[in-house]
N, C-alpha and C positions, 0 to 999 in steps of 0.2 A: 179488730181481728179480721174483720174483712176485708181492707185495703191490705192483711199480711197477705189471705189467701188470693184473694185478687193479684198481688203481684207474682206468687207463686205459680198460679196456672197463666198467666202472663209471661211469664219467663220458660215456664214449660214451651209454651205456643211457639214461644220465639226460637228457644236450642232446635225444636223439631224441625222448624222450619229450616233455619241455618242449618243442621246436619242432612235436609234435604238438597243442597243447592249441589248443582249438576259436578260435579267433583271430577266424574270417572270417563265421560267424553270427553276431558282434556286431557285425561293421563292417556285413552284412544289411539287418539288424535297422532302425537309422536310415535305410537305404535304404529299405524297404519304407514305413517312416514317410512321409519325405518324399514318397514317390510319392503315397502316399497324401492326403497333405496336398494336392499337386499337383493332384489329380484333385478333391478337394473344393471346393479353391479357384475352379479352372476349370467347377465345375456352378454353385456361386454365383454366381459371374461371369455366365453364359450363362442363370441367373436372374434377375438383376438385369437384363440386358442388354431379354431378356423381357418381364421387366415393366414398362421404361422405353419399348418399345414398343408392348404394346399399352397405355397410359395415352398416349401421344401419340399414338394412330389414338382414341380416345376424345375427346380432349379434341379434333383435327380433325373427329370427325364430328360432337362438338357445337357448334361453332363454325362450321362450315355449316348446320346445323341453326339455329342462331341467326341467321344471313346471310337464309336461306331467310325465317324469319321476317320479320325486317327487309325483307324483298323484298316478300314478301305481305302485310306490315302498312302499306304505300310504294304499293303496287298499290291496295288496297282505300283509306287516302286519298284516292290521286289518283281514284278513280272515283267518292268521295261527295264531294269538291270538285267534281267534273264534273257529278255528281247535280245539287247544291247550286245551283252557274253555272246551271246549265240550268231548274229549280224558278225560281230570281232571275229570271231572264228572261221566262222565258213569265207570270211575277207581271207585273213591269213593264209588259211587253206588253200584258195585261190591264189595267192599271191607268192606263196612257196609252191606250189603246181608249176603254177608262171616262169619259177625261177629255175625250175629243173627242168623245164622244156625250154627255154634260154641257155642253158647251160648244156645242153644235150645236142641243141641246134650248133651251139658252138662248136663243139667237140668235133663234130662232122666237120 
């Protein structure tokens, strides 16, 4: 009977033990990973996000910039057109002037 209970608190000794072995810092361990991962993923992300923004506040401020052009290059036409009509005219002007004091000179 003794070697029963001798194997019985022997076997007790031994589950306790075995039921102590570090179990729960390996299942951690992956925890901490994934967090980890988690956190990496999510700075990337809100790097990427970043730089998708300010590249489209870039690409609209050149694209106004370019409008702006386009405005001012539309402006400065329309006023050497304007020049131009006007230069036309006062030629004409002069050169039908011309043509009636030619014609008046004749007539004499």
């Amino acid at each position: 009977m003794k070697k029963v209970i001798a194997t019985v608190v022997a076997t007790l000794f031994a589950t306790a033990a075995f039921a102590q072995t570090p179990a729960a810092p390996a299942a951690s361990v992956p925890a901490k990973a994934e967090a980890a991962h988690t956190k990496a993923v999510a700075k990337a992300d809100a790097k990427e996000t970043k730089a998708v923004v300010k590249a489209d506040a870039k690409e609209a401020v050149i694209a106004a910039d370019a409008k702006a052009d386009v405005a001012s290059a539309k402006a400065d036409a329309k006023a050497t057109k304007a020049k131009a009509h006007h230069k036309a005219k006062k030629a004409k002007a002069k050169a039908d002037e011309a043509k009636t004091e030619a014609a008046a000179a004749a007539a004499k």
